[in-house]
N, C-alpha and C positions, 0 to 999 in steps of 0.2 A: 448284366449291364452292357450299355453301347456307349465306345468310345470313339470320340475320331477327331482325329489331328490332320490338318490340313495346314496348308502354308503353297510360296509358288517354291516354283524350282529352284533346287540350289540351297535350298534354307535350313536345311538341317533334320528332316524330318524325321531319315532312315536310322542315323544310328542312336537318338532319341527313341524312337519307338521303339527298337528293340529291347535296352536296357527298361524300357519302364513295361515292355511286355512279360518281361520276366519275373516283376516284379507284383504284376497284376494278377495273375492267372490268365493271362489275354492271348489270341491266337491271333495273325494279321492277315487282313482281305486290304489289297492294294486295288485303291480308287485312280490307279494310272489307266489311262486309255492306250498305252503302249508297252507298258513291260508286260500287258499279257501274251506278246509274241514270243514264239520261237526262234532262238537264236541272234536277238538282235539284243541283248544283255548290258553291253559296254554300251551302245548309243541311246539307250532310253534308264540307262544308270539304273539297270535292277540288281538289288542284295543280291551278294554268291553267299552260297551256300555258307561260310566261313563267317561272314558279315550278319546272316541271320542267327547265327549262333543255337541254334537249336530251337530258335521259336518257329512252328507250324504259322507258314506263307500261305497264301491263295490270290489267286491269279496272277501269280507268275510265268510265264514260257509256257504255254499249253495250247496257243494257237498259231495256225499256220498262216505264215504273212500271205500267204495267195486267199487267206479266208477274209470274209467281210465279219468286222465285229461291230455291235450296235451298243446304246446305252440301253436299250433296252433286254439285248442279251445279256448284257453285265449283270443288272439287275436282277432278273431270273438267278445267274449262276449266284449272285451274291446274296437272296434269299435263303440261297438253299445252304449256303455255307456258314449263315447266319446262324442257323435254325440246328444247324447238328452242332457247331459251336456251345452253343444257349444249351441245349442238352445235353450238355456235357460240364454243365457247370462253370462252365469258362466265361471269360467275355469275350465279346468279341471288339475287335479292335481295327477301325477302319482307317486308311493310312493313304494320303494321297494330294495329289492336287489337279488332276482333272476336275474342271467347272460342277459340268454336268455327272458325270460319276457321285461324285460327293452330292452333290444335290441330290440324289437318287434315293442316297441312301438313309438321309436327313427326312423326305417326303418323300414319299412314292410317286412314281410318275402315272399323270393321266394316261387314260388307255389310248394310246399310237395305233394306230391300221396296221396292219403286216404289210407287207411288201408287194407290191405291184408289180409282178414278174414283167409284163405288156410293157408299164411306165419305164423301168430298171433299162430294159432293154430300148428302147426310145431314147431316152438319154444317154447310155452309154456310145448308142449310135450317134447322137450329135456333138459327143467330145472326138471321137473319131474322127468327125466330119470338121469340126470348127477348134477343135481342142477345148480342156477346162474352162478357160477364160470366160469364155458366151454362159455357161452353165451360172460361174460365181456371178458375174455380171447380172442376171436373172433373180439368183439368191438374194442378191442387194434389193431388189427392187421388192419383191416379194417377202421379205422376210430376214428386214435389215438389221434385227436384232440378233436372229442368230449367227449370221456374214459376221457381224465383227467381235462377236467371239471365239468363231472359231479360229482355231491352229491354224493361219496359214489357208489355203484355198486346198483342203482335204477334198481328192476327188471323194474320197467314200459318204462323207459326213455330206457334201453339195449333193449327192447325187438322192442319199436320203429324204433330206430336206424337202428337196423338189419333189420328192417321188406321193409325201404325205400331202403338198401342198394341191396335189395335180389330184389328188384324190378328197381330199376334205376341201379344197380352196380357203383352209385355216393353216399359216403359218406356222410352222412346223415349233418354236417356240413355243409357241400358244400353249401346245400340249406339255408343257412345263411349269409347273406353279412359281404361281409371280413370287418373285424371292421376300417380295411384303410381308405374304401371307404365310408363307413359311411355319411349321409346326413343328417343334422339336417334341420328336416321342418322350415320354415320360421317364424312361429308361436310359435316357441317352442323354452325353453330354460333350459339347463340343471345344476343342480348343485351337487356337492357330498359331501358327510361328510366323514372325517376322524380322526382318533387319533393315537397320538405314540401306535407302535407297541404292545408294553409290557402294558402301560394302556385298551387297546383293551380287550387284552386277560385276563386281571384281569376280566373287564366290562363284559367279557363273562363266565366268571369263576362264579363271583358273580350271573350274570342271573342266571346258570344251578340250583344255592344252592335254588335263589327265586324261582324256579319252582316247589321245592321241601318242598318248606314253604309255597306255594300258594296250594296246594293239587295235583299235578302235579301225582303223583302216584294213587291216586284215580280215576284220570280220563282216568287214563291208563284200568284202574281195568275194569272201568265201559263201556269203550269199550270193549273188550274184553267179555264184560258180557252179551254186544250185538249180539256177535259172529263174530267181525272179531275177524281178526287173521291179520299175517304178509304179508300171501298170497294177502292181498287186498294195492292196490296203495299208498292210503295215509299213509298206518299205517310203508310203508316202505320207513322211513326217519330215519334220526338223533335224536338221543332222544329218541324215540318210540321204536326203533329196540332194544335199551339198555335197556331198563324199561322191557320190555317184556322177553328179558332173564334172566332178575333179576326174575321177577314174576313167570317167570317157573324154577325156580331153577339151573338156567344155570351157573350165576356169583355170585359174590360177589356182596352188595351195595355199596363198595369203588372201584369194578372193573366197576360197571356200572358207579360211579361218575364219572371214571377217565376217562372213554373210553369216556361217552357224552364232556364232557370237551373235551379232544383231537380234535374228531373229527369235534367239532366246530370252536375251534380255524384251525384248517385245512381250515374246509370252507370259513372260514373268509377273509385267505389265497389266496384261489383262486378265490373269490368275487373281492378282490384286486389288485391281477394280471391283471383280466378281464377288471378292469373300467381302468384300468390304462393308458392303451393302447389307448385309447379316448382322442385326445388334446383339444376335444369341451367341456370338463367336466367343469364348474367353482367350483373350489373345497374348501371347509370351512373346517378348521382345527381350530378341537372345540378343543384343547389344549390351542388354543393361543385367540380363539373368544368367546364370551360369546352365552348364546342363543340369549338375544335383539340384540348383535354384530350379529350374524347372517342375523335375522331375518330383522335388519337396511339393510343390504349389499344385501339380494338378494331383497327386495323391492328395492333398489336404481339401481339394473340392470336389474331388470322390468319395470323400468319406461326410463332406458334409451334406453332399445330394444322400447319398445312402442313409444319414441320422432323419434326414427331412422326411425322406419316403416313407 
């Protein structure tokens, strides 16, 4: 069986999935487009070891923020993690709330072109030259679907976009099934997590302060100390992007609180928007459900997809 629990950030998703992974026979493949880096742990909130309590993780900390990662190498990696999962008698258990990740794994993605080494380099030379801004600016105009979903103005994500669009002249979306059409495998069943609006953004409010009482700025420090910088894939997210002009004397520490704050609750925003659109979602609204209420409710529609089958 495929299971997979989505929701936006902040919603409770991590220490639910564990307790009901244990409960399942389920191993977890995280559909985050940032906890698969190395060493950035506190700022993209991935399980410690302690937290996972003994459930087998996947795609956690195993890539290097100087590496570019795509939705399409996700998916490769998360085939193949699927697949020895399934043969092992387990389920598997997908956990996450990247857009497109979680779509991935719902429907497979059409086939995307590989990479335009020639384009890559072209573009990277005109952020150079003019910075990001000219590139997202372009993205809008070209392929305005994807711009506002994405995180923020991600050089790696603008630079891809463009890179398919400069080679198929088909908007890099495109290559993404219309969320309409959407097929849930037969095997698979989906659930989301939700909360009133306004407690949401408290939940994420309160996250950003623990980040910052977990050592969250030290670990900024100590990348950095590595020698990325912003220029490299991973470190250009949410979070990191504001730490790092605090660290270089850019903003305030009340303008970086405010900004990480905002732009979270924003993402959260349009994580939301995204699932929403899905009538397949079974969706849990922990305002009004406990976690065992949860955790009772999708065992009880696990088993009644298994009677059906």
């Amino acid at each position: 069986m495929q299971i997979v629990l989505l929701g936006p950030t902040a919603v409770g998703k991590t220490s639910l999935s564990v307790e009901l992974a244990q409960t399942l026979n389920a191993e977890i493949i995280s559909t985050d487009s940032r906890q698969c880096y190395k060493y950035m742990n506190i700022g993209t909130a991935t399980p410690a070891e302690d937290e996972r309590a003994g459930v087998p993780h996947y795609n956690l900390s195993i890539i290097d923020p100087a590496t570019k990662d795509s939705v399409v190498n996700f998916y490769e990696r998360a085939m193949e993690w699927k697949k020895d999962i399934l043969s092992r008698d387990k389920n598997a258990f997908f956990v996450g709330g990247s857009t497109l990740h979680v779509q991935c794994v719902i429907q497979p993605l059409d086939d995307v072109p590989e990479a335009d080494e020639e384009n890559i380099a072209k573009l990277e030379a005109k952020i150079e030259q003019e910075g990001i801004e000219s590139l997202y600016q372009k993205l809008k105009e070209v392929d305005p679907e994807y711009a506002q979903k994405m995180d923020g103005m991600n050089t790696q994500r603008i630079v891809r976009a463009l890179d398919v669009w400069m080679q198929t002249g088909r908007p890099f979306s495109s290559f993404h099934s219309d969320d309409n059409t959407i097929t849930v495998p037969d095997d698979m069943i989906v659930f989301g997590l939700q909360r009133e609006r306004q407690n949401l953004y408290d939940r994420i409010n309160r996250r950003v302060d623990l980040m910052f009482e977990h050592g969250f700025l030290d670990e900024v420090r100590a990348i950095l100390d590595e020698g990325y910088t912003l220029e490299d894939p991973g470190l250009n997210t949410v979070g990191y992007k504001e730490a790092i002009a605090y660290l270089h004397d850019e903003v305030s520490r009340d303008k970086m609180l405010k900004d990480m704050k905002t732009q979270t609750r924003r993402y959260a925003k349009r994580q939301l928007s995204w699932f929403r659109r899905w009538d397949f979602i079974n969706w849990i609204d922990l305002e009004t459900t406990t976690y065992d209420e949860a955790q009772n409710y999708i065992h009880s529609q696990l088993a009644a997809k298994s009677n059906k089958d």
